[in-house]
C-alpha positions in Angstrom: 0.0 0.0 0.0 1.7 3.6 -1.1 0.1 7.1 -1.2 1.0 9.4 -3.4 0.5 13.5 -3.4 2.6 14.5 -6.0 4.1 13.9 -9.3 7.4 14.2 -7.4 6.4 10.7 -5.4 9.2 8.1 -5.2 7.7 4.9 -6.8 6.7 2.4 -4.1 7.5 -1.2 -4.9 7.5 -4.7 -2.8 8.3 -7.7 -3.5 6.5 -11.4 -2.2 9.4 -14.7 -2.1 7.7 -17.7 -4.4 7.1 -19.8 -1.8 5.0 -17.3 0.2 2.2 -17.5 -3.0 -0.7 -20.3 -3.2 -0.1 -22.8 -5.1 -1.2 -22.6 -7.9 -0.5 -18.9 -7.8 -3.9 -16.8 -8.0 -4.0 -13.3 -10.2 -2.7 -10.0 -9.1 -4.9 -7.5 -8.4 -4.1 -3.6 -8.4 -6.4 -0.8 -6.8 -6.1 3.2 -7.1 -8.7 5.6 -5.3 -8.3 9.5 -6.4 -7.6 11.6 -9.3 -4.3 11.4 -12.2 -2.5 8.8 -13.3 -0.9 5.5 -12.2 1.3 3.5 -13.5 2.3 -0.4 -12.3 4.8 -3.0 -13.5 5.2 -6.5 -12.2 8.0 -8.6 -12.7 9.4 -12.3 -11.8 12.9 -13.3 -11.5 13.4 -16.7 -12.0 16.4 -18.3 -10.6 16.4 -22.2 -11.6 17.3 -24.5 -9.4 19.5 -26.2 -11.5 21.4 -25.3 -14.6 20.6 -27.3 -17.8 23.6 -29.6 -19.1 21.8 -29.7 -22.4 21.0 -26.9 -25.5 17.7 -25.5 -25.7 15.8 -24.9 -29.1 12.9 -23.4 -29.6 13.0 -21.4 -33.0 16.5 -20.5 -32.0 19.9 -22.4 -32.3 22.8 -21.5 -29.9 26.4 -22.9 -30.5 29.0 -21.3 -28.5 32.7 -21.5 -28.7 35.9 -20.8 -26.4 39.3 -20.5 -28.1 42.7 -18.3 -27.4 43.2 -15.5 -29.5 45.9 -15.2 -31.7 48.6 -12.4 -30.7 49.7 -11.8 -34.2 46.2 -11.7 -36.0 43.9 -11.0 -33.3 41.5 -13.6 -34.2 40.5 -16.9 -32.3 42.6 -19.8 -33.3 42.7 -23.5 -32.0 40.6 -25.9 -31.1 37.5 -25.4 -28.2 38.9 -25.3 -25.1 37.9 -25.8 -21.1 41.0 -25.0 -19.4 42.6 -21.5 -20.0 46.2 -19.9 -19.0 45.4 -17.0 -16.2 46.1 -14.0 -18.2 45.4 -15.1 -21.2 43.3 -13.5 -24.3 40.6 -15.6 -25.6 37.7 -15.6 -27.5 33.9 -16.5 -27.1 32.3 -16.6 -30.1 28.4 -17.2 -30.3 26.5 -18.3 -33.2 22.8 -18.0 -33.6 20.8 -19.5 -36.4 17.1 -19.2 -37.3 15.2 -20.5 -40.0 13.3 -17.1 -40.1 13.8 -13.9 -40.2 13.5 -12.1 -36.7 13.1 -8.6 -35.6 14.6 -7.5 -32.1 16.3 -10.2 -31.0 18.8 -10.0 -28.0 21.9 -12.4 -26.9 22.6 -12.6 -23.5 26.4 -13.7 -22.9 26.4 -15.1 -19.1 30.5 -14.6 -18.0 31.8 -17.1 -16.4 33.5 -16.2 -12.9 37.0 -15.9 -14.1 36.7 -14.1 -17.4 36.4 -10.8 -17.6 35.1 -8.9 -20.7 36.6 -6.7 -22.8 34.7 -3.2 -23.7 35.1 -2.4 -27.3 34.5 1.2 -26.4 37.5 1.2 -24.3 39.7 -1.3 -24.9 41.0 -1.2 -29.0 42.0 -5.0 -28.6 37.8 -6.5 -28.2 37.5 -4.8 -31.7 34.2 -5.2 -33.6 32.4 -8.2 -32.7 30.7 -8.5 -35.5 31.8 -8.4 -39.6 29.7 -6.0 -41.7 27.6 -8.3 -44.6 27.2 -7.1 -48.3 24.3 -7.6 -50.6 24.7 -7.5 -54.4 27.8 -5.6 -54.2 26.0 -2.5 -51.8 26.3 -1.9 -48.4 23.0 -2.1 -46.8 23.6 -0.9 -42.8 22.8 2.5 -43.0 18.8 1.7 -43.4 19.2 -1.5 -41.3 22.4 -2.3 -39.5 23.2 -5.6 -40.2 25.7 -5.9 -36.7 23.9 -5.8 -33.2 24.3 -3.2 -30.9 26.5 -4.1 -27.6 26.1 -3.6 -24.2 29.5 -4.6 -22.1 29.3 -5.5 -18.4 31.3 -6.9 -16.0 28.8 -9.7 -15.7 27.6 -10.3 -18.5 27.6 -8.9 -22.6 24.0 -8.2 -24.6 24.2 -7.8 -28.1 20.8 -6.8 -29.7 19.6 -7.2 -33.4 17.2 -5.0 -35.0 16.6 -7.5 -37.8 18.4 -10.8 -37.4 18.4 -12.2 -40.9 17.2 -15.7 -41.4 20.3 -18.4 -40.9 23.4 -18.0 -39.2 24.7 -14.9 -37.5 28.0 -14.8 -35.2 29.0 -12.4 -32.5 32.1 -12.1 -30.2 33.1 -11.1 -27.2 37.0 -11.3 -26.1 38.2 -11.4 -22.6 40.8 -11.8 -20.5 41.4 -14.7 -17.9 41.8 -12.3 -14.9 40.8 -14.8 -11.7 42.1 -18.7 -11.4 40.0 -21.2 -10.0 36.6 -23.1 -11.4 34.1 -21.9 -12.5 30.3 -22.6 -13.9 29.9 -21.2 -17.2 26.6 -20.2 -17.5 24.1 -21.0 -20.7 23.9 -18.2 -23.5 20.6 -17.7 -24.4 18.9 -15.3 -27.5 15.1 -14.5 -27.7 13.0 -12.7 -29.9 11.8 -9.8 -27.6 8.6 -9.5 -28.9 8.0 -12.8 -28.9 10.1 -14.3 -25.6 8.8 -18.0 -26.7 10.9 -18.1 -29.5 14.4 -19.0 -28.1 17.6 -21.0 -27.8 20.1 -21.4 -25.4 23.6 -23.3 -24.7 24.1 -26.3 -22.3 25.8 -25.0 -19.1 29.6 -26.4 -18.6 32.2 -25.2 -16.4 35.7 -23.8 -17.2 39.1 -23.6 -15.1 41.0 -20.5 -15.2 44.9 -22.0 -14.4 48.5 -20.9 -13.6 51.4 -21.8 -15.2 49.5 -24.0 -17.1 48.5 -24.9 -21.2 45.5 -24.4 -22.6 43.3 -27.8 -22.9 40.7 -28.9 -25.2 37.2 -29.7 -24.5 35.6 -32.5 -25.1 33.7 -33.4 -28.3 29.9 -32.8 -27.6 27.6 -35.6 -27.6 25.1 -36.5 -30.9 21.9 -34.6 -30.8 18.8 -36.5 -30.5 15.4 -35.5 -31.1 12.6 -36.4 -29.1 9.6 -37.7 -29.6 7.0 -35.4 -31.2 9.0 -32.7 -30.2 7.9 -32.9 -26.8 4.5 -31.7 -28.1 5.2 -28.2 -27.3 4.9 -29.2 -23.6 8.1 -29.3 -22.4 11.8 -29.4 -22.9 13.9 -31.9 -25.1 17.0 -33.1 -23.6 19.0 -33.5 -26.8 21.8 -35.2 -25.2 19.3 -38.6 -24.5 16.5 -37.9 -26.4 14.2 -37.6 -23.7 11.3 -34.9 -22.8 11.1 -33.1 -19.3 7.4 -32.4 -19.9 5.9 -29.3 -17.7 4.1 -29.7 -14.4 0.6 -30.5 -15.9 2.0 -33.1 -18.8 3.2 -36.4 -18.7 4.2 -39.4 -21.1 6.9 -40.4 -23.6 6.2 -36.6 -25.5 4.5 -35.0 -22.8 0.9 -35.3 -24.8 -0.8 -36.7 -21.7 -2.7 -33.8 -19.3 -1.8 -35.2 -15.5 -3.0 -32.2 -13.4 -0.9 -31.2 -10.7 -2.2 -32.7 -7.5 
């Protein structure tokens, strides 16, 4: 409850913990008594209890890549890698594919613990993370920038597309291996902003920041497998066995069975 008796009122907000809400969670319901205007957001932040060890697809393809940057070219060279030198350059490269043509799309680039990003507004080594695309000979990104705009935290890096052209698109984002140790290296995830459904994102992994040490390769990732009926829109598909994690109020092989929460 807030009162408000001027334009010049700080907002009022509160927040309720998940667990404190009925199950299942009812509607929310907003009052005003008096005269002007009001104004009222809501929001949820979701913090999973566990991190994914497979891709997600829906409408969006993620593939993600970790290599040391080459001092003499200043591109990424070698093969994938899960182990890094401390103080080393490297290179996260992200590659997003759609079979259709998007507008407003973002890509979200979780950092891991011990890398830390690279502005290319500040630092001249991150360069442009992106490679400017012809089309019959003419330049088109003056009406419709073909490169994402980017947004560099400490945290984490957004890139965001105006127009993300139908098939595959790659971004990256250099940084250097500031803090040894291991770390989680959390899933990359891009979404159509207008429509949030449509999305992808990485399998979680972790990575080791290490002194004194050479870089090491990761492991070849597992065949994808497709599940059965595509999950029937009713839950996840865990590529890596072919199985579907169906929501809470589906069951069966492709989740096409209603089983009400009890």
């Amino acid at each position: 409850e807030a009162t408000f008796n001027s334009s010049k009122s700080m907002p009022a907000s509160s927040s309720t913990p998940w667990e404190s809400l009925p199950s299942p969670p009812g509607s929310l319901d907003f009052r005003a008594v008096g005269r002007g205007e009001a104004s009222i957001a809501a929001m949820l932040t979701f913090e999973p209890a566990k991190l994914l060890d497979f891709p997600t697809y829906r409408g969006i393809w993620v593939e993600t890549s970790l290599q040391m940057v080459d001092p003499l070219t200043g591109s990424p060279a070698g093969p994938a890698l899960q182990s890094v030198p401390l103080g080393s350059i490297v290179s996260l490269t992200v590659q997003v594919t759609s079979p259709d043509a998007l507008s407003s799309v973002a890509v979200e680039v979780l950092m891991p613990g011990g890398l830390e990003p690279l502005d290319p507004n500040v630092s001249p080594v991150a360069g442009n993370a992106c490679a400017m695309r012809g089309i019959g000979g003419y330049w088109w990104w003056w009406w419709w920038p073909p490169c994402p705009s980017q947004e560099t935290r400490p945290s984490v890096v957004t890139f965001k597309y105006n127009y993300l052209t139908a098939g595959t698109s790659s971004v990256q984002v250099l940084a250097v291996a500031a803090t040894p140790g291991d770390f989680v290296r959390p899933p990359i995830k891009a979404f159509a902003e207008q429509q949030p459904e449509v999305m992808g994102m990485t399998a979680a992994n972790r990575i080791s920041v290490c002194v004194d040490c050479e870089p090491v390769a990761a492991d070849s990732p597992p065949q994808l497998l497709t599940c059965p009926n595509n999950c029937s829109g009713r839950g996840s598909c865990n590529v890596n066995t072919g199985t579907c994690i169906c929501g809470t109020d589906f069951g069966g092989n492709d989740c096409s069975i209603d089983s009400p929460a009890k």
